[in-house]
PyMOL CGO cylinders between C-alpha atoms (Angstrom):
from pymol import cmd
from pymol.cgo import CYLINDER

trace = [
    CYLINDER, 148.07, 210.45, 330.44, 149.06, 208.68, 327.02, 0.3, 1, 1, 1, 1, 1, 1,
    CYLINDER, 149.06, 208.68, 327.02, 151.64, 210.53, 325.09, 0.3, 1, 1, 1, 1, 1, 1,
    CYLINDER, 151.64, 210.53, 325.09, 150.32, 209.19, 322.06, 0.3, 1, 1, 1, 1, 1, 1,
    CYLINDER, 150.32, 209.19, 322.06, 147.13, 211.24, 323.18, 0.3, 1, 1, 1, 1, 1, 1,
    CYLINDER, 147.13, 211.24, 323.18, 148.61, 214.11, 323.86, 0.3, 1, 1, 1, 1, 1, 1,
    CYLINDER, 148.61, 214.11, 323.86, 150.87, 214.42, 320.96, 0.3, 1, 1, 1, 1, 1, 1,
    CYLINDER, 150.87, 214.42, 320.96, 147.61, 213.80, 319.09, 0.3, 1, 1, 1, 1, 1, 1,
    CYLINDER, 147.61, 213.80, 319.09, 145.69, 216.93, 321.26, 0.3, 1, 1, 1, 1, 1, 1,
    CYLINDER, 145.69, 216.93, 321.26, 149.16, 219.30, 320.39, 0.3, 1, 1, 1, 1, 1, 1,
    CYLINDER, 149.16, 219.30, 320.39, 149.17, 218.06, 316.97, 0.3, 1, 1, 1, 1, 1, 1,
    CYLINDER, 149.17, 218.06, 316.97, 145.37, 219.35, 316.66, 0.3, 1, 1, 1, 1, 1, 1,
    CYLINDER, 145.37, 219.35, 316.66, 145.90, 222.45, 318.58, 0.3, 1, 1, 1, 1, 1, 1,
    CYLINDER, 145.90, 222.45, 318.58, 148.56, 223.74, 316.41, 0.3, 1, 1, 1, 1, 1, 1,
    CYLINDER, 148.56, 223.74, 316.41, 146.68, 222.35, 313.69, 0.3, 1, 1, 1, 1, 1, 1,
    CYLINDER, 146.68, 222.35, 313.69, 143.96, 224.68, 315.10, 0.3, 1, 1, 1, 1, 1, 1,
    CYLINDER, 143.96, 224.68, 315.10, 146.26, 227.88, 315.57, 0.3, 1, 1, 1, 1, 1, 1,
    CYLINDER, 146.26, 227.88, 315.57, 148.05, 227.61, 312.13, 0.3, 1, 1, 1, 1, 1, 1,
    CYLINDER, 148.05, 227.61, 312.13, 144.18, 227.70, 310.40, 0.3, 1, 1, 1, 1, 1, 1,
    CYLINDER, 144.18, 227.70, 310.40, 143.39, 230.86, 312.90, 0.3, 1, 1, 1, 1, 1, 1,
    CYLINDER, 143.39, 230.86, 312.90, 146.63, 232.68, 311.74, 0.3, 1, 1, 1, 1, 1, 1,
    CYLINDER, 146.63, 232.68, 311.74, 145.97, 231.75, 308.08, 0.3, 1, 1, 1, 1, 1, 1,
    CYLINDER, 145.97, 231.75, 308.08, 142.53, 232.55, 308.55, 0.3, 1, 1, 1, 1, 1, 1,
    CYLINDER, 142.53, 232.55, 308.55, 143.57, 236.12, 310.74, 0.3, 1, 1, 1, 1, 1, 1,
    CYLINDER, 143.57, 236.12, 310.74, 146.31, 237.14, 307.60, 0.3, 1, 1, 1, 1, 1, 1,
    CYLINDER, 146.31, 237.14, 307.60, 143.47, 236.68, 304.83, 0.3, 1, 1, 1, 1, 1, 1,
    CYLINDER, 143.47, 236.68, 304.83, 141.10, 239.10, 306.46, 0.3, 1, 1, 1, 1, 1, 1,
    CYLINDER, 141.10, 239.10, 306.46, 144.19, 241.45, 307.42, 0.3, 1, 1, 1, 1, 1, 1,
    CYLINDER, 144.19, 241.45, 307.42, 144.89, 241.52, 303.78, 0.3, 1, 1, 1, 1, 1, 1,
    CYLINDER, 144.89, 241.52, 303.78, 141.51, 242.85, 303.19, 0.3, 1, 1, 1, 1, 1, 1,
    CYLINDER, 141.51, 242.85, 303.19, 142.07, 246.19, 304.84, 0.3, 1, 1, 1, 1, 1, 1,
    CYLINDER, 142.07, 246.19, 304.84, 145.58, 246.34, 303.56, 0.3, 1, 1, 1, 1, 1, 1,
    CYLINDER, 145.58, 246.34, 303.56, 145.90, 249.07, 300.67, 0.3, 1, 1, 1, 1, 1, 1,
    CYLINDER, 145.90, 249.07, 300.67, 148.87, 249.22, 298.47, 0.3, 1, 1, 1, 1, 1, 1,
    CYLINDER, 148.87, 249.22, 298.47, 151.37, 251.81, 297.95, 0.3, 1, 1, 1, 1, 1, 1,
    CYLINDER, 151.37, 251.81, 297.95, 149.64, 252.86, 294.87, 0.3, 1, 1, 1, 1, 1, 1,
    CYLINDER, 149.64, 252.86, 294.87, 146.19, 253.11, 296.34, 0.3, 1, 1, 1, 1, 1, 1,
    CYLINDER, 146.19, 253.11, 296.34, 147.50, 254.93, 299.23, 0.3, 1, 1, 1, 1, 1, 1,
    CYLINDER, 147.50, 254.93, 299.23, 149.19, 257.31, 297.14, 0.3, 1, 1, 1, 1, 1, 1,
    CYLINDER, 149.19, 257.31, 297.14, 146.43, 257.61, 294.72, 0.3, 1, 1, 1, 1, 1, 1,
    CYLINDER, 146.43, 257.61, 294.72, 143.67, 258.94, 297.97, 0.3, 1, 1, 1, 1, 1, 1,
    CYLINDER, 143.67, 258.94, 297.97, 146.10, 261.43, 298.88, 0.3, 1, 1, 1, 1, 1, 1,
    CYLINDER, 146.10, 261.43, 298.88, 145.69, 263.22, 295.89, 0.3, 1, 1, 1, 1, 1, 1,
    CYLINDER, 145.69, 263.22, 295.89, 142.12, 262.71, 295.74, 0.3, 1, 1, 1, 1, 1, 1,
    CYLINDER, 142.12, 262.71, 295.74, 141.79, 264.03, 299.22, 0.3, 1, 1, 1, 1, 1, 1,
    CYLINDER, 141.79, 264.03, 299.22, 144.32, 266.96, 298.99, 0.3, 1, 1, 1, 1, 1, 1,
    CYLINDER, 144.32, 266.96, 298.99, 142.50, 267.56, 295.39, 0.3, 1, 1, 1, 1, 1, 1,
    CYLINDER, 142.50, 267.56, 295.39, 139.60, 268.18, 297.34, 0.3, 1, 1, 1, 1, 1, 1,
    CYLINDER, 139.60, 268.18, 297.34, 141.23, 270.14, 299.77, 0.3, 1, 1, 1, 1, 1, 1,
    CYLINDER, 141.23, 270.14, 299.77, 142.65, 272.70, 297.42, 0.3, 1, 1, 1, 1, 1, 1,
    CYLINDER, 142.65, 272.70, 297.42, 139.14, 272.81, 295.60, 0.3, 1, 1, 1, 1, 1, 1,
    CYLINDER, 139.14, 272.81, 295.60, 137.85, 273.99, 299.10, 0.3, 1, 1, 1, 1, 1, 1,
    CYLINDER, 137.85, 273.99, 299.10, 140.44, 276.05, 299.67, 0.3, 1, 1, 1, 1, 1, 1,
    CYLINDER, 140.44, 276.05, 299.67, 139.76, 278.48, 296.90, 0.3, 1, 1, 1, 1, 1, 1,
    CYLINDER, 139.76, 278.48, 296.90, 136.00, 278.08, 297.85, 0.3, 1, 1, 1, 1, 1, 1,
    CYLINDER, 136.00, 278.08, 297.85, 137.02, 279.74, 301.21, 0.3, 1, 1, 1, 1, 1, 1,
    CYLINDER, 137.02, 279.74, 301.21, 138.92, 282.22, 299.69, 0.3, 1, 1, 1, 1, 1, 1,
    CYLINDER, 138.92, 282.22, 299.69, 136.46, 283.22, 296.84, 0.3, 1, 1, 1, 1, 1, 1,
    CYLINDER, 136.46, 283.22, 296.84, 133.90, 283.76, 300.20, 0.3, 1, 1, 1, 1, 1, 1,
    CYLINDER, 133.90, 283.76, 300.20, 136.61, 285.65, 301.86, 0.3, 1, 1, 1, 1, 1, 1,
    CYLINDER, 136.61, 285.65, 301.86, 137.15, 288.28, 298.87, 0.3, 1, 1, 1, 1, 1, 1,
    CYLINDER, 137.15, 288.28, 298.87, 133.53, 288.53, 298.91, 0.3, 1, 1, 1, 1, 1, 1,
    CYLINDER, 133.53, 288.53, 298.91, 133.24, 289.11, 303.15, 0.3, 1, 1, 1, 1, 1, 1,
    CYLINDER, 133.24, 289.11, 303.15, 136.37, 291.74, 302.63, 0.3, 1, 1, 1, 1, 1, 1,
    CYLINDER, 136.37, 291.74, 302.63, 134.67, 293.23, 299.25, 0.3, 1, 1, 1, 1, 1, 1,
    CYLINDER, 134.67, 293.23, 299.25, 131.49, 293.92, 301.01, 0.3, 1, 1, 1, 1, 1, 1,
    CYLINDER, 131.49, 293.92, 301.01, 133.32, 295.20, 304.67, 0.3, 1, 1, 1, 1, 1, 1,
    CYLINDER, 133.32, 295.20, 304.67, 134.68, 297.63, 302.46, 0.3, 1, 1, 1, 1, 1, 1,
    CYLINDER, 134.68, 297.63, 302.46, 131.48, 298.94, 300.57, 0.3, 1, 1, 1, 1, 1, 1,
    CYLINDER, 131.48, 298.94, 300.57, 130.12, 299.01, 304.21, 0.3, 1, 1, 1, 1, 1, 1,
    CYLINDER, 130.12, 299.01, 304.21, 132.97, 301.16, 305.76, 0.3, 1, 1, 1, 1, 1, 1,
    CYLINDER, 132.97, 301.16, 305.76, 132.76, 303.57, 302.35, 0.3, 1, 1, 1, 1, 1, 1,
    CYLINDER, 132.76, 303.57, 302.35, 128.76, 304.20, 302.90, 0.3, 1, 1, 1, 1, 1, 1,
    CYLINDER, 128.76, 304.20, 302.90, 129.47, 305.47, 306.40, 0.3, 1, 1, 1, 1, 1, 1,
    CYLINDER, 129.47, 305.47, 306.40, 129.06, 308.86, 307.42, 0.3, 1, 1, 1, 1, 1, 1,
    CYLINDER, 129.06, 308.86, 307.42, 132.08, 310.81, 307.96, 0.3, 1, 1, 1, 1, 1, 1,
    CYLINDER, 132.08, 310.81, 307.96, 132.80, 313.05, 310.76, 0.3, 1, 1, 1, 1, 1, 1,
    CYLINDER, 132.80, 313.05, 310.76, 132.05, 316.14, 308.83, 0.3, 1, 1, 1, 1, 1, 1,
    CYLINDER, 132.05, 316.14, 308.83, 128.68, 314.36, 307.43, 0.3, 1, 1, 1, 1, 1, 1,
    CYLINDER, 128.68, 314.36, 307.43, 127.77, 313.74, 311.37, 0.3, 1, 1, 1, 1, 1, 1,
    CYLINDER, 127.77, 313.74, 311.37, 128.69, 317.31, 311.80, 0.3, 1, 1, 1, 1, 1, 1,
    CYLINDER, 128.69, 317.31, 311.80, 126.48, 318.57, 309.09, 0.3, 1, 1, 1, 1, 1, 1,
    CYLINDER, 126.48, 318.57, 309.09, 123.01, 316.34, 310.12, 0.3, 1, 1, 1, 1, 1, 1,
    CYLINDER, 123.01, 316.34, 310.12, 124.21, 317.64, 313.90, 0.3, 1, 1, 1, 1, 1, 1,
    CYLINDER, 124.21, 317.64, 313.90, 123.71, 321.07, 312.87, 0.3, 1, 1, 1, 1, 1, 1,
    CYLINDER, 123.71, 321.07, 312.87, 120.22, 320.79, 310.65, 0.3, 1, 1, 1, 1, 1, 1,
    CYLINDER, 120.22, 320.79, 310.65, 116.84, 320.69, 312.78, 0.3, 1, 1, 1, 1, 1, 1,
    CYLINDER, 116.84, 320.69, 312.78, 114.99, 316.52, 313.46, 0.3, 1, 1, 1, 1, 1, 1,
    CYLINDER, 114.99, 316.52, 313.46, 112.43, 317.87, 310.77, 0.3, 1, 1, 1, 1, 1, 1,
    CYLINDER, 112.43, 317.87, 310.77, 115.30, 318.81, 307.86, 0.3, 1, 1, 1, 1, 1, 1,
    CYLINDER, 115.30, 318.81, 307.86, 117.62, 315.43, 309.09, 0.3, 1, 1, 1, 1, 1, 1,
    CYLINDER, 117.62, 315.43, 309.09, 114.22, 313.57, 308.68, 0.3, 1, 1, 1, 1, 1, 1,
    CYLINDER, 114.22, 313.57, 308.68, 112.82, 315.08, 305.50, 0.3, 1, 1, 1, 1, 1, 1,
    CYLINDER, 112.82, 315.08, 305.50, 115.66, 316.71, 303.47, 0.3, 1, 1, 1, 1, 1, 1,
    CYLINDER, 115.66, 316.71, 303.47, 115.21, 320.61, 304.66, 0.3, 1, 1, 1, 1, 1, 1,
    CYLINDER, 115.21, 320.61, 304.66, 117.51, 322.56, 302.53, 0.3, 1, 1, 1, 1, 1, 1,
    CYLINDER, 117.51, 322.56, 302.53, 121.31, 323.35, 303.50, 0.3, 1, 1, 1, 1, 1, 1,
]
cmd.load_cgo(trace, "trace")
C-alpha cells in the first residue's frame, strides 16, 4: 500500500475520533449538574422529606390517640364480672342492678 494513502486514511480516522470525543464530551456535559445545583436538590428533596416526616408523625399521634380511647372504652374485669352475674334479658335490655 501507498503511505501517502495511508497517512491520509489515519489522518481521517483520527480526524473521525477527535469529532466523536468532542461530540461524546458535549452531550456528557448535558447531564452534568454543578455543585450548586446538586446542592440546591438536596435540600429540596430532604425539604420534602422532613415535610413527610411530620405528616407520618401527625398520623401516628392520631393511630396512638385513638388506641388509647379504644383501650379506655373497654370493659374492665369487674365490668365483665358484673354483666357475668345479670341474666341475657337484663345484659341485653338494661334490667336493674
Amino acid at each position: 500500500m501507498n503511505p501517502k494513502k495511508e497517512l491520509d486514511n489515519l489522518s481521517r480516522s483520527i480526524y473521525k475520533l477527535e469529532n466523536s470525543i468532542s461530540s461524546m464530551e458535549n452531550h456528557l456535559s448535558q447531564y452534568k449538574m454543578n455543585t450548586v445545583e446538586i446542592n440546591k436538590s438536596i435540600m429540596e428533596l430532604n425539604y420534602r422529606k422532613e415535610k413527610l416526616q411530620n405528616e407520618v408523625d401527625d398520623i401516628q399521634s392520631q393511630i396512638n390517640f385513638l388506641a388509647s380511647l379504644r383501650e379506655s372504652q373497654r370493659p374492665t374485669e369487674d365490668d365483665n364480672n358484673d354483666i357475668d352475674e345479670r341474666s341475657l334479658f337484663d345484659q341485653m335490655f338494661g334490667g336493674t342492678d
